[in-house]
Structures are given as structure tokens and as C-alpha cells.
C-alpha angles and dihedrals in degrees: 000000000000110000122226107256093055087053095051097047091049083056093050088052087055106041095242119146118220098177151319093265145027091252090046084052099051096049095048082049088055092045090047083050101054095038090056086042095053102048085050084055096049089043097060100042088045088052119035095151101064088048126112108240109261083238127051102195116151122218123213115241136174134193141129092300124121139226114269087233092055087240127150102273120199132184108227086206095074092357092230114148123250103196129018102198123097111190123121138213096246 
């Protein structure tokens, strides 16, 4: 999340007026926040297909198919070889 100070220098750069105050300013900023918050919120749950999983973890698996670089592959499970050739794309 962006603080406020930071917020409110990058308006001044701008010329961009968030209030008469510094209180004025700090509450619009809230308000900026959880709106943005919120549409982020509504966004997700409206599209849960398009998301990235909460968790990255890669699972090993092994098949007949071979390495992108054309490239000898070996599973270092039974050590058999995927893929015999050994040319490369360069």
C-alpha cells in the first residue's frame, strides 16, 4: 500500500488538489484507498478465473515430453532419458 505522504507529493507534482486541509487530504486519501480496495475486491471475486492461485507451487511431472531446448531430459526419479536428441535452438 502507497502511504500517504508519498500520495500527497506525487499530487503536488501534479498539481492535483486533495483538500483544503491536511485533514481534508488524509481522509480523501482513505476514501481513494478503500475504493480502490474495494473494486479490487469486487474484481477478484467477479473473476476467479483470470487470478493467479494463492499458492505457486510446481508439481513435478514427467511424461514423453520433451525439453523446449531439444536437449537430453532425465528424471532423476528412475534416471531414463525423455528425449535422445541433443541439438539445440542457437
Amino acid at each position: 500500500m502507497l502511504e500517504h505522504d508519498y500520495l500527497i507529493d506525487i499530487a503536488d507534482k501534479v498539481n492535483l488538489s486533495l483538500g483544503a486541509s491536511a485533514h481534508t487530504i488524509h481522509m480523501n486519501i482513505d476514501n481513494m484507498i478503500q475504493e480502490g480496495n474495494e473494486k479490487c475486491s469486487k474484481f477478484e471475486s467477479d473473476n476467479p478465473e483470470i487470478l493467479l492461485p494463492s499458492s505457486m507451487e510446481i508439481e513435478k511431472e514427467m511424461g514423453n515430453s520433451p525439453s523446449i531446448f531439444g536437449e537430453q531430459v532425465v528424471d532423476s526419479d528412475n534416471h531414463h532419458s525423455q528425449n535422445q536428441a541433443k541439438t539445440t535452438w542457437s
